[in-house]
N, C-alpha and C positions, 0 to 999 in steps of 0.2 A: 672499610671505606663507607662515606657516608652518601645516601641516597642523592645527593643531590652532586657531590663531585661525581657519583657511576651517571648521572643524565647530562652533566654538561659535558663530561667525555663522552660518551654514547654520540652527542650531537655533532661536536667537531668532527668525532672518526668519521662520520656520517658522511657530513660533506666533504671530506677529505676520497673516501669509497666514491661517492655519485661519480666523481671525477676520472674513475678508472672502471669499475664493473659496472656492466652493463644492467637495467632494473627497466621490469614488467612495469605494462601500462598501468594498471591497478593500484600497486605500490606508489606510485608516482602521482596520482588521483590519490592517497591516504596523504605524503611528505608537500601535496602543495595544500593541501587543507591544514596540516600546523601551521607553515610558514605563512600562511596571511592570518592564522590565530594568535602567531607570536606577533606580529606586525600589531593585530589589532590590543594585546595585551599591553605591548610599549607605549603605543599612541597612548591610549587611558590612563594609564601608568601616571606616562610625563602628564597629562594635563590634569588628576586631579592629587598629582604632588603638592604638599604644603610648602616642602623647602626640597629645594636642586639636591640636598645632598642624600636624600631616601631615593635617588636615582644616581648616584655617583658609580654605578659599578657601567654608566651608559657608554664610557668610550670601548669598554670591552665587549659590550653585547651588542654596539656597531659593527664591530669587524666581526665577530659571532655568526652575527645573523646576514652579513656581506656574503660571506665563504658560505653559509649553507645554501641562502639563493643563489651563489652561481655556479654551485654545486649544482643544483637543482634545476639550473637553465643547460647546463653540460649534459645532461639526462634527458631532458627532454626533447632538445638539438639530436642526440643521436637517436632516440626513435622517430624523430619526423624524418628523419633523413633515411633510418633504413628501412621501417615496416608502416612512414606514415598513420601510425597508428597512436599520440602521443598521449592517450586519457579521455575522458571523459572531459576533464576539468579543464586542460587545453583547447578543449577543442569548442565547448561551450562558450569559453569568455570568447572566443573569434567567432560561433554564430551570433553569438546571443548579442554581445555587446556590440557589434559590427554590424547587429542586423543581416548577418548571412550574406554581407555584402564587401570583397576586399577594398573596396574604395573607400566605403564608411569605415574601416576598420583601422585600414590605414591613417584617415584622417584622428580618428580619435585617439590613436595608438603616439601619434603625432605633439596633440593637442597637452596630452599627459605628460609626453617629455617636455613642450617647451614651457609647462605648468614648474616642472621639477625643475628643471636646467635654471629658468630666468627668473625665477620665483622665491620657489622656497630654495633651493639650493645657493643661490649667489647670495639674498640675502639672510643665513642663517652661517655662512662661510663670513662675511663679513660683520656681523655680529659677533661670534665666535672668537673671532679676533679682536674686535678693541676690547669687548668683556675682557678676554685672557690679559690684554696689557694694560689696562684701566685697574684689574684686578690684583697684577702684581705689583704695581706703581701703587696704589694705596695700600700696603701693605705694611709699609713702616708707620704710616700713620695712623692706621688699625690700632697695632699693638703701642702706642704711645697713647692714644686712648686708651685702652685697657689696662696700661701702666697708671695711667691718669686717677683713674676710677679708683682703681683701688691702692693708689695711697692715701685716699678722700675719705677710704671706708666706704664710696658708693657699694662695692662686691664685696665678695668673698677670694680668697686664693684659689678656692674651689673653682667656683664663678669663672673667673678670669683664666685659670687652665683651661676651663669649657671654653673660652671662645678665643682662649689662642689658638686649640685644637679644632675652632670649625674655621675659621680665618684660614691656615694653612689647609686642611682641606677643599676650601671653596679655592684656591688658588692652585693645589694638583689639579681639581675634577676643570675648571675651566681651562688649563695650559692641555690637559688629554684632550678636551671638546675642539680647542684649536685645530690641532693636526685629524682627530677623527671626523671633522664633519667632511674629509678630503676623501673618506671609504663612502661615503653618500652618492658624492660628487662622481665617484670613480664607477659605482655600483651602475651608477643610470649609464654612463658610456658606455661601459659594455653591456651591459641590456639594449643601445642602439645597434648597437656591434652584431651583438648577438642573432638580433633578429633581420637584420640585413645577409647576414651569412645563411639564415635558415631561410626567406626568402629567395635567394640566389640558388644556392644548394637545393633547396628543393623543387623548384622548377627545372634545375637541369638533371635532378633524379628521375623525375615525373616522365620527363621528354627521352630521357635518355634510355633509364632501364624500366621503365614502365610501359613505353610505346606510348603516352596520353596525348593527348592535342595540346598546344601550348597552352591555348586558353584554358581549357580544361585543368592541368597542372599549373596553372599561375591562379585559376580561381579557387583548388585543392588548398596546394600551398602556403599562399601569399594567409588565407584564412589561417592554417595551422601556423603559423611563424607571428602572426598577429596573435591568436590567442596566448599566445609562446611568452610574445612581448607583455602581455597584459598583465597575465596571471604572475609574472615577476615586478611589471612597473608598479604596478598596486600597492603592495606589500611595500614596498622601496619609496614610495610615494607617503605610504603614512606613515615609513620610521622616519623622514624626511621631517612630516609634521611634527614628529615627536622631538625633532631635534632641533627643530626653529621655536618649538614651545620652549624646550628644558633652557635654550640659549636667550630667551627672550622673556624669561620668568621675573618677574618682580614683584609677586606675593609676599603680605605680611607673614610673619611666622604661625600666626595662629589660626589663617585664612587659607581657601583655597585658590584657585587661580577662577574660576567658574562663579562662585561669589564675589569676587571684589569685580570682574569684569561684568556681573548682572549688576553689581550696587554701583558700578560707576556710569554703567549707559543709561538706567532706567531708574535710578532712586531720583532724579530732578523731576518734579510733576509741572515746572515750569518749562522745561526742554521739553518733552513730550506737547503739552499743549501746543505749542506753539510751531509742532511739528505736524500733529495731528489739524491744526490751519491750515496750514500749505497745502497739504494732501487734498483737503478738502476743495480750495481754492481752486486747484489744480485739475481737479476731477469737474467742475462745475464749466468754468471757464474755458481751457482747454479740450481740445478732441480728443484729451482719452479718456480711456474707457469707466464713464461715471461708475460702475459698478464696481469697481475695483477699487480706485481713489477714494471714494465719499466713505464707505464702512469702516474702509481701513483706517481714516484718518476721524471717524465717529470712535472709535472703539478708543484709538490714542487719547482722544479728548477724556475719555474716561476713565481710561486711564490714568493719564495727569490729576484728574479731578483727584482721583481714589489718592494715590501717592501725595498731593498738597495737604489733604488732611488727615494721611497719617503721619506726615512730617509735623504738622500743626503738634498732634495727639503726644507724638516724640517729643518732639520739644518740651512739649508742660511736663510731660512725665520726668524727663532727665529736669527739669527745674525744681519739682518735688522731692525728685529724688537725693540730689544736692542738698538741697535743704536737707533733709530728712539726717543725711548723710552728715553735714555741719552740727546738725542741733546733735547727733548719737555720739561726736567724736568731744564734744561742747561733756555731754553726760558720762563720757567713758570714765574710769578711774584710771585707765591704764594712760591716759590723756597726761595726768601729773606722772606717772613712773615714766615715761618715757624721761622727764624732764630731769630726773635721776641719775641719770647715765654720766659718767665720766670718760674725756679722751683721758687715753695714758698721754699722749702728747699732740699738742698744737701749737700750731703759726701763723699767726693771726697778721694779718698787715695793713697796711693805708694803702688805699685808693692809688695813688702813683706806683704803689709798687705792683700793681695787679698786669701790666705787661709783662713783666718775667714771668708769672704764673702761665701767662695766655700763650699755648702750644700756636693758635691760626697768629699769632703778631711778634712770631717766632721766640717766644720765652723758654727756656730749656732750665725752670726752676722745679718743673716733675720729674724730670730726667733724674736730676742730680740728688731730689730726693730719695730714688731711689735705689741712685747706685751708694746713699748713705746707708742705707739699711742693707746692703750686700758686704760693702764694705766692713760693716761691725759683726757682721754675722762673720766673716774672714776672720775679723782679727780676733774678737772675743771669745765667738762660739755660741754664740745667745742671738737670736730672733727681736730684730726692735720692733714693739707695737706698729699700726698704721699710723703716719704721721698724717694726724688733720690738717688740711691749708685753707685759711679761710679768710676772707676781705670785711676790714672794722670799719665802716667809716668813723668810728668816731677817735681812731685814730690820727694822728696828724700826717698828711700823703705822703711822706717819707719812712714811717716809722713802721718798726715789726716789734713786735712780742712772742716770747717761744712760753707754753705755757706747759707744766707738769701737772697731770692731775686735774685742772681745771684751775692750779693756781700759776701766776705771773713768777717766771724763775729768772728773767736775762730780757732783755729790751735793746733794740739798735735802731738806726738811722742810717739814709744812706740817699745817695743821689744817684738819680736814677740812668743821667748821660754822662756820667762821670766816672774816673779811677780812682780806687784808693791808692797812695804809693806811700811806703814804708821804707824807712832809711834802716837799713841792716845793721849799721854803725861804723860802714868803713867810708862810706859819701860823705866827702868835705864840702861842695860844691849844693849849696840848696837849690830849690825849685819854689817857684811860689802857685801857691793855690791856698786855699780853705783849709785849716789848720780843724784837727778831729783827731779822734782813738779809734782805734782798730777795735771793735766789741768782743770779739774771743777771748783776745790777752791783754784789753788794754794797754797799746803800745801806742804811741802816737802816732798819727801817719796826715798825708794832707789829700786836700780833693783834687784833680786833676782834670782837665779837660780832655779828650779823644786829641788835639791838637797836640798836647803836651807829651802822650804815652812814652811815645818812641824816645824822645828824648829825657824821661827820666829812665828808661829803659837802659839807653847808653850810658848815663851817669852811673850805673849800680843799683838802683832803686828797684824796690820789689815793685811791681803792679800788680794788681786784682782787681775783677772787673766785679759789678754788683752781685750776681748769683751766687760768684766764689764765695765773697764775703758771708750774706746769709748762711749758704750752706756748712761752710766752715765753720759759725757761730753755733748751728744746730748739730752739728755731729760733736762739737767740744760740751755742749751743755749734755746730748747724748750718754756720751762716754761719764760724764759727771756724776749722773743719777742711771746709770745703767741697772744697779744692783735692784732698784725700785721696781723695773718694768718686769722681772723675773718672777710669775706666780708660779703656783703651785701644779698648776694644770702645762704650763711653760716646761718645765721641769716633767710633768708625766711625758710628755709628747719626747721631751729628749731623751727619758730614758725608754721608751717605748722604741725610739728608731734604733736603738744600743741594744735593744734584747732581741731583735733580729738572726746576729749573730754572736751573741753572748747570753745565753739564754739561765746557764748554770748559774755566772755572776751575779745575776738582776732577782733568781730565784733565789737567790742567798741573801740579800741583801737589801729588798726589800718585799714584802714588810716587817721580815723577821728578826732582821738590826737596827733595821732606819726606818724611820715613815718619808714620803714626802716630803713632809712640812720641815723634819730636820736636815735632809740632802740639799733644799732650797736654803734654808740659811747658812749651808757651807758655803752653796756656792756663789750665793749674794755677798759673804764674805771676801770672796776672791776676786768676784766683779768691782766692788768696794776702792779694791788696791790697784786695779786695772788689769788683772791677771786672768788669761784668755782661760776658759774652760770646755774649749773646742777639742782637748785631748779627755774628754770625759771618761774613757772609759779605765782611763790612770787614773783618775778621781777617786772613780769608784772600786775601783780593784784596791785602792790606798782606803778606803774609806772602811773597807769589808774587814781588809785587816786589822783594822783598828778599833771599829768597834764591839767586838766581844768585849775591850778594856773597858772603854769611856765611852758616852754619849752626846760628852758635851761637845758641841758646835763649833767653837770656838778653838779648842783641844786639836779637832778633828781636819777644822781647819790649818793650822800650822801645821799636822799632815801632811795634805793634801800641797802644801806651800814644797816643802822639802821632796816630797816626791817627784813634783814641777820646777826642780833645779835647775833641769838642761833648759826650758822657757824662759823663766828667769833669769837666770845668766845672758841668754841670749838675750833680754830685754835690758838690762842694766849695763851690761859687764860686755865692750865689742872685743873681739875676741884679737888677741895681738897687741892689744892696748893696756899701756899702763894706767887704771882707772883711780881715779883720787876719792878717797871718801873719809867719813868721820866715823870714829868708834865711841864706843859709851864706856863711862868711867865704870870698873867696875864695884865701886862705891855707892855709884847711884844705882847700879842696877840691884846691885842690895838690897839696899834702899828700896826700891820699885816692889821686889820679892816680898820684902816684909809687909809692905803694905796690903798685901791681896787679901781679900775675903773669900772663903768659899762658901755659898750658897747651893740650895736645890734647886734655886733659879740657874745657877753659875757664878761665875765667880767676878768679881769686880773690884776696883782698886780705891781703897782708905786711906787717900794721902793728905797730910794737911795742907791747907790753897798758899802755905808761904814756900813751903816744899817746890809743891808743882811750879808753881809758878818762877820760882831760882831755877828748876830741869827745864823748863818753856823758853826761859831768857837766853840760859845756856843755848839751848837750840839755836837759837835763833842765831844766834852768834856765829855758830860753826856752821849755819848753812849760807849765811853772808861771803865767810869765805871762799865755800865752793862756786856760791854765785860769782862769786869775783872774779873767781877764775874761766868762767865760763862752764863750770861742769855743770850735773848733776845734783841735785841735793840728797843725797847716801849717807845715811846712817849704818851700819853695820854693829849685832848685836847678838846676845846667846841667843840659842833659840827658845829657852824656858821663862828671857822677858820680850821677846819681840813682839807680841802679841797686845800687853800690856802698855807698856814703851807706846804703841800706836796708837793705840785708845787715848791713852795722855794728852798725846801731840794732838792727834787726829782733828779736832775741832777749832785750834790755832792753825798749827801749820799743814793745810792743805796738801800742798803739791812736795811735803816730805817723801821720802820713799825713805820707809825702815825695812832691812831684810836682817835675816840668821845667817852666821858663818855656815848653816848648813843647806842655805837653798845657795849656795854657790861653789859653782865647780871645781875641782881642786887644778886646775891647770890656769886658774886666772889669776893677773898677778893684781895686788892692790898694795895701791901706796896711801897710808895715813895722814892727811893733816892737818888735823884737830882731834879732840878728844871731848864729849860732854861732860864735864863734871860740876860741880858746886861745890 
């Protein structure tokens, strides 16, 4: 057990004992000298805290330090009452502070509570509260900033975990402050409580089993029940402070509360003078006491004096310094490397588009960015860069650009009170508006008014409102060049969170069979095709297998494809469906065969451009028909030219999808029809 859990148990048992055995005067003179040491520990504590949350353990050491003083009022209620005898320290704050007098004592014992009660307690109870729901009501807006930030690249993910995690902490420690500033509140009633019962009680001790004259035992008493009162309201009074400070804190993070509060009342040398006037004025003119006013408002004037010029002195100096500061970033070399830098991805826009951006003019165009980078991270398996969002004016106010790398890859338009609406192809029945393309798939589609929705809605017509649109354009150009955003460090980080719990794999396999840099172009390969590599650790268990044989990349990947059969199927092939696709003649795949070269680069295909281009046309052919039918475009092929076959096509026909009779499942059914041949 660690020292410090044996002390805060030692102190609860503590006051939990006060309550039941009875404890020597002496003793009791040592436990009220911590308690106003703790008392004065918290008070300093809360006011020269930088941030509320290096005191956030405060709503537990309210009730803490509750229970030991009234532990500690229980103790000393029962020796006033039976041997009159309650301490030293008792009995002192009722001479001393009271003046040896129960009337003064009483008044002052008085003065304290209705400091606590109507003071600090109501308002530190009512602070405590709209904080707590001011605090949890901005809560969403918090983290939509921090959402914000760092899709900007303002943070780090780091960054941003940090102030998710102080966000949600600042909203526990204020909902606990809520309900504990009610052990405050509760603590001073019964210390009224208290000392009225030991008042009572022991005057009718005094009188009863003492034989004292009344006066005698009301002037004994009334003094022990007051000092009773004090030496508890004290302590109680400055966790009280403590608690109206921590609730009323609005310290910079780097500031203490003690400095911004001297820089805010006394850094103006123009306030002061003109304070140190009045004083003056006041003391000459009026009947009081010139000795008093005149000095005090001399010394202010000089005060101010002192402070104008060193605000002067400030001033120049931050103006030097600036400079200094422009002319060294003017000389920096690192000035042009900054300039260096590429985003992996931006989107860039016109001036009218800049409300969808703007969170306070309700745009929810950060939102959606980033539940596109959750979304691909679902389906792919791959982490997308920060997406930069940034305003061109020299852009046209309608217009965006999603940019790779630093170059222009996709460009759109859009109106900004408007719908897009798409005819799906079964709406007989038009809508008129502003005739346009959809920018993902260039489809056609027209402009619509807010007026119109509902009724192209009921006609059949797709709608999409302007965010959809953009973000749709950015997650399809995404997915396009996904294979791009995949470095090498991308790839340590995924197999780093993979050796966790597969330690033996990653220790076999790399650096002893693969480097990096080769595991990255398998699996840029696979991104390439659109095929998720979220199942990585079949990757690489397929990958380990394989290569003791081959090195090469490309090999490794058709692999890695056949392994990822039951994905692929699922991805192509719906399961219960009769799925239609095109086979390859096995004359051209011949053909394809012969043509390879092998290299120490790897291997790549020697076809003549009259060749290719008869296999290209072919294609083209048989995916017209599956277009026609509304399918898929499927190729199906061996697997020793699939690889090949794609690279072919690959730079004509895009959105081909070529797979192997061996990346699919043997329970699916396929119907052929067409064949590529020449």
């Amino acid at each position: 057990m660690k020292k410090s859990d044996l002390g805060i148990g030692l102190y609860v048992l503590s006051a939990i004992i006060f309550l039941i055995v009875p404890m020597p005067s002496f003793l009791l003179d040592f436990l009220l000298a911590i308690n106003i040491s703790v008392a004065l520990i918290i008070l300093f504590n809360a006011l020269y805290a930088v941030d509320i949350l290096q005191m956030s353990s405060f709503p537990t050491v309210l009730l803490l330090t509750t229970i030991f003083r009234i532990g500690l009022n229980t103790s000393s209620t029962r020796l006033i009452l039976t041997t009159g005898d309650p301490g030293k320290v008792v009995l002192t704050f009722g001479e001393f502070v009271g003046q040896d007098d129960p009337v003064v004592g009483v008044v002052v014992f008085i003065i304290i509570l209705i400091v606590q009660f109507m003071v600090i307690n109501k308002g530190s109870e009512r602070v405590a509260e709209v904080t707590a729901r001011f605090t949890l009501d901005a809560m969403p807006g918090k983290q939509m900033a921090i959402d914000a930030d760092l899709n900007t690249g303002a943070i780090t993910d780091a960054q941003a975990k940090e102030r998710r995690e102080k966000i949600q902490a600042e909203s526990t420690f204020f909902g606990a402050m809520d309900g504990a500033v009610k052990y405050v509140k509760g603590d001073a009633t019964a210390g009224l409580i208290i000392t009225m019962v030991n008042i009572i009680g022991g005057i009718l001790m005094g009188v009863m089993r003492e034989g004292l004259p009344i006066t005698e035992a009301l002037n004994k008493y009334v003094i022990l029940a007051i000092g009773d009162g004090l030496v508890s309201a004290i302590p109680s009074v400055l966790i009280s402070l403590a608690t109206g400070i921590l609730v009323t804190k609005a310290a910079k993070e780097d500031e203490d509360m003690s400095g911004m509060v001297f820089s805010q009342l006394f850094e103006s040398g123009k306030v002061l003078t003109i304070v140190g006037c009045v004083l003056i004025f006041l003391g000459i003119v009026t009947p009081l006491p010139i000795y008093v006013f005149v000095p005090f408002g001399v010394a202010l004037l000089i005060l101010g004096r002192g402070m104008t010029q060193r605000q002067a002195v400030k001033s120049i100096e931050e103006e030097v310094s600036t400079a200094e500061t422009d002319a060294e970033e003017i000389r920096k070399p690192e000035n042009v490397t900054a300039l260096l830098q590429v985003d992996p991805i931006e989107l860039e826009f016109g001036y009218g588009i800049i409300p969808l951006a703007d969170v306070s003019q309700g745009g929810d165009l950060l939102d959606r960015v980033v539940m596109i980078r959750r979304q691909i991270a679902l389906e792919l398996g791959t982490v997308v860069p920060i997406i930069r969002l940034r305003d061109n004016i020299q852009l046209n106010p309608n217009q965006y650009i999603i940019k790779i790398k630093g170059v222009q890859v996709s460009e759109g338009e859009i109106l900004f009170d408007h719908y897009m609406a798409m005819n799906p192809g079964i709406v007989e029945e038009e809508i008129s508006g502003i005739p346009t393309f959809e920018p993902s798939f260039h489809l056609p589609a027209i402009w619509i008014t807010e007026a119109q929705r509902e009724k192209a809605e009921t006609l059949g017509y797709t709608v999409v409102d302007p965010p959809s649109i953009i973000a749709t354009h950015l997650t399809e150009i995404i997915r396009t060049h996904i294979d791009e955003f995949l470095t090498r460090q991308d790839v340590s980080n995924l197999i780093n969170n993979l050796k966790e719990n597969n330690t033996t794999l990653i220790d076999e396999l790399v650096p002893k069979l693969l480097s990096i840099g080769e595991i990255q172009k398998v699996l840029q390969n696979l991104l390439r095709e659109g095929i998720s590599i979220r199942d990585l650790l079949t990757i690489l268990e397929t990958l380990a297998d394989h290569a003791t044989i081959t090195r090469d990349t490309d090999v490794l990947t058709e692999y890695a494809r056949q392994s990822l059969k039951r994905a692929i199927t699922s991805k192509y092939f719906p399961a219960g469906e009769m799925t239609s696709v095109v086979t390859l003649d096995p004359a051209v795949e011949q053909e394809i065969m012969n043509s390879v070269k092998q290299t120490e680069q790897g291997a790549y295909i020697s076809l003549e451009p009259e060749k290719s281009q008869k296999i290209i046309k072919a294609t083209e052919e048989e995916m017209s028909k599956l277009e026609n039918m509304g399918k898929n475009p499927i190729i199906v092929t061996s697997p020793i030219v699939r690889m090949y076959y794609k690279r072919l096509t690959q730079d004509y026909l895009k959105d081909l999808i070529v797979v192997s009779y061996n990346e699919i499942e043997s329970n699916v059914e396929l119907q052929s029809v067409g064949m590529v041949s020449i």
